[in-house]
C-alpha positions as CSV (number, residue, x, y, z in Angstrom):
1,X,0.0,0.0,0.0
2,X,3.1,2.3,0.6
3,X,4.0,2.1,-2.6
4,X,1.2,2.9,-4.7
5,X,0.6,6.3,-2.4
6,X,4.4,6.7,-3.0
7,X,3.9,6.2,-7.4
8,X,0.4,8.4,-7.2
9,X,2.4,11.3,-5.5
10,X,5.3,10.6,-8.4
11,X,2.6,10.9,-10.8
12,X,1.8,14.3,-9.3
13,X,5.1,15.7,-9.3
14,X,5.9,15.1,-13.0
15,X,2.6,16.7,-14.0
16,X,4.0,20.1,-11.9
17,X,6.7,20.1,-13.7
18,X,5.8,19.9,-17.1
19,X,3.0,23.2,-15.9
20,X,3.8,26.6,-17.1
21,X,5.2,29.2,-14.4
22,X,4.7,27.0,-11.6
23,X,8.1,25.1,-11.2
24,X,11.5,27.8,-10.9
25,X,13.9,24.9,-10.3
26,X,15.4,25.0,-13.8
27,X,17.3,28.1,-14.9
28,X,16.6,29.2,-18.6
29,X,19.7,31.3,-19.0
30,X,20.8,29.7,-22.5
31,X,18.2,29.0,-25.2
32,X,20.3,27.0,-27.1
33,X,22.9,24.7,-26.1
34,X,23.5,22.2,-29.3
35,X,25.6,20.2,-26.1
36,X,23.4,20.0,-22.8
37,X,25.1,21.3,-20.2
38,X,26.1,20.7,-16.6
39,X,25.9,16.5,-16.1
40,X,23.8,15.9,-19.1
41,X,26.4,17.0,-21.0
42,X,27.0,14.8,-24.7
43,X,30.2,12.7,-24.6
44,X,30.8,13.2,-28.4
45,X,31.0,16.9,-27.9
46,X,34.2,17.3,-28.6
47,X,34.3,15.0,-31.8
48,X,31.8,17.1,-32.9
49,X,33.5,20.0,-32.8
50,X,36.4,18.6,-34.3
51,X,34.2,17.4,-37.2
52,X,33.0,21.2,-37.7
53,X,36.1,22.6,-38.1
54,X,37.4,20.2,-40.6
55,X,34.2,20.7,-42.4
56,X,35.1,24.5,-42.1
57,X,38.8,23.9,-43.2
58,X,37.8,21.6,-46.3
59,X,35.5,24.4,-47.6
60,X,37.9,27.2,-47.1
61,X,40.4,24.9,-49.1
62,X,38.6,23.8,-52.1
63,X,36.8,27.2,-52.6
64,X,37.3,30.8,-52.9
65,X,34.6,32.7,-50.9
66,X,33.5,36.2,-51.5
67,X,30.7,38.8,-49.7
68,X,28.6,40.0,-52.8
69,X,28.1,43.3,-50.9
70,X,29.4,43.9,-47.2
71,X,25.9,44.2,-44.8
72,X,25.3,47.1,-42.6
73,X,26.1,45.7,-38.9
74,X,23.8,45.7,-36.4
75,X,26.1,48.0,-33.5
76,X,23.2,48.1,-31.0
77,X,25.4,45.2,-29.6
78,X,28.6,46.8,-30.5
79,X,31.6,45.2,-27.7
80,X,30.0,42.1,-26.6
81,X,32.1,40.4,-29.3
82,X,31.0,39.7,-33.2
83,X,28.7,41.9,-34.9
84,X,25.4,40.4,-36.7
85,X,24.7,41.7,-40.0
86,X,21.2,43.7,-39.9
87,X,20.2,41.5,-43.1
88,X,21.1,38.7,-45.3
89,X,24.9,38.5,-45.8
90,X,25.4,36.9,-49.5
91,X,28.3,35.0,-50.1
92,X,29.7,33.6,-53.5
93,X,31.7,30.1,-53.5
94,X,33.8,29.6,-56.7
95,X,35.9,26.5,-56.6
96,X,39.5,26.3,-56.9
């Protein structure tokens, strides 16, 4: 009999978290971490990011690759490192 009370009060808890404004517990500082963070964090990660850069590095070796027309930068956010362009940023690959 314990345990039943002990699963229908489980039950309960997993519905309050899943509600909307209810449970603070879990910080929403980042809304996109592409690796989990903290413990869940993904044991590949690393490979991963290897894999990126030599994706990156075989482009920039087989092609040239030009801005059509430099984009106006958006400085509202000027010193908290790169600047975003304010609209699409065309780019030309020729290959080499």
């Amino acid at each position: 009999a314990a345990e039943g009370g002990g699963q229908a009060e489980q039950k309960v808890r997993l519905k309050s978290r899943f509600s909307k404004g209810e449970n603070k517990s879990i910080p929403r500082t980042v809304a996109f971490m592409p690796f989990g963070g903290g413990v869940s964090m993904c044991p590949g990660r690393n490979m991963a990011m290897n894999e990126i850069k030599l994706l990156q590095i075989l482009i920039l070796t087989a092609y040239d690759v030009d801005i059509d027309a430099p984009p106006k930068l958006d400085l509202s956010r000027a010193g908290f490192g790169i600047l975003s362009p304010m609209g699409n940023c065309h780019v030309r690959f020729t290959k080499l």
